[in-house]
N, C-alpha and C positions, 0 to 999 in steps of 0.2 A: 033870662037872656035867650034872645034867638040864637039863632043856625049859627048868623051873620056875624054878630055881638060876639059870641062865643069865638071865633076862628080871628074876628078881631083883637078878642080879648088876651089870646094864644099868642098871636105874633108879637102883641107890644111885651108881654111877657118873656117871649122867647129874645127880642131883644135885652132886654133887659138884664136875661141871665146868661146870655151872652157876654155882656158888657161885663157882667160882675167876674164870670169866671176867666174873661182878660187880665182884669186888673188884678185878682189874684193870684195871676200866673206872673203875670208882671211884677207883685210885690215879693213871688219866690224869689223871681232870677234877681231881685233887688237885694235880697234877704245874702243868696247865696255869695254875692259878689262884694257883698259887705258896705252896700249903699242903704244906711240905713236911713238918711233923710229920704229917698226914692222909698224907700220903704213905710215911712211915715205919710208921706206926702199920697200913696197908691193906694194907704188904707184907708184916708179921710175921702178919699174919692170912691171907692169899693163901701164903703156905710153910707153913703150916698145915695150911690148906686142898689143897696139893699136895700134901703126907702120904698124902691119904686116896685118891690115884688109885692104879689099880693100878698095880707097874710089870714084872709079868711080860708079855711081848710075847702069850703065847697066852692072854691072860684074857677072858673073851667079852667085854668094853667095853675092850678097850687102845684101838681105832680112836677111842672117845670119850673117853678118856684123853691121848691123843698131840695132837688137833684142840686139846684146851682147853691145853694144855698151849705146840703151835706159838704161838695168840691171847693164850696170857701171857707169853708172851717177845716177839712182836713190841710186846705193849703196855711191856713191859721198853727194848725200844732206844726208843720213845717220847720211855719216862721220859730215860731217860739221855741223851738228846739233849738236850729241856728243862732238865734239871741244868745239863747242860755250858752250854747258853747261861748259864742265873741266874749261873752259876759264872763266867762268862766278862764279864759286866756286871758285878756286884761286885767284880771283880779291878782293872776300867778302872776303877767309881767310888773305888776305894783308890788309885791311882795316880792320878787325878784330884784327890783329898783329898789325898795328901801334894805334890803341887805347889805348888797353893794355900796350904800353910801354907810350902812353899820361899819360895815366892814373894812373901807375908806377910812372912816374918821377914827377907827380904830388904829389903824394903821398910822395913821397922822399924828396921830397921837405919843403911839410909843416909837417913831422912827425918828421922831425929829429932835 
């Protein structure tokens, strides 16, 4: 590649990982807010979006490929940490819910 080719090759790349590291900013604040369709829906746009980075190591933009690339997967254990908690609350409020109705029909039982 020329001078030319290379500085082209850069910028669609720099868009690129621009793009990607929007959308995983966007699938934080989805993650954190507890919009997990917004969150499904920003990730199948963000794998997309990582399509379009190079991924041969000598491409003049790998080095801005690889950076967007590390800042989508760190925003990845984010997510996936936040899951696991939501994941991890709704699991207590189901075993909360089935006590309560133990405990109900227990109740129902010997009160009546």
């Amino acid at each position: 590649m020329g001078a030319g080719e290379d500085s082209e090759a850069r910028a669609t790349v720099a868009l690129a990982a621009r793009r990607l590291r929007e959308l995983s900013r966007q699938m934080r604040r989805c993650a954190e807010s507890g919009d997990w369709d917004g969150v499904m829906e920003r990730n199948e746009l963000r794998q997309a979006q990582a399509r379009q980075l190079p991924d041969a190591p000598d491409h003049p933009a790998a080095d801005l490929a690889r950076q967007a690339l590390a800042e989508s997967l760190e925003c990845d254990r984010a997510v996936r940490a936040l899951m696991e908690a939501e994941r991890d609350r709704l699991g207590a409020a189901s075993r909360d819910e089935q006590h309560q109705r133990e405990a109900h029909d227990t109740y129902s039982r010997y009160s009546g």
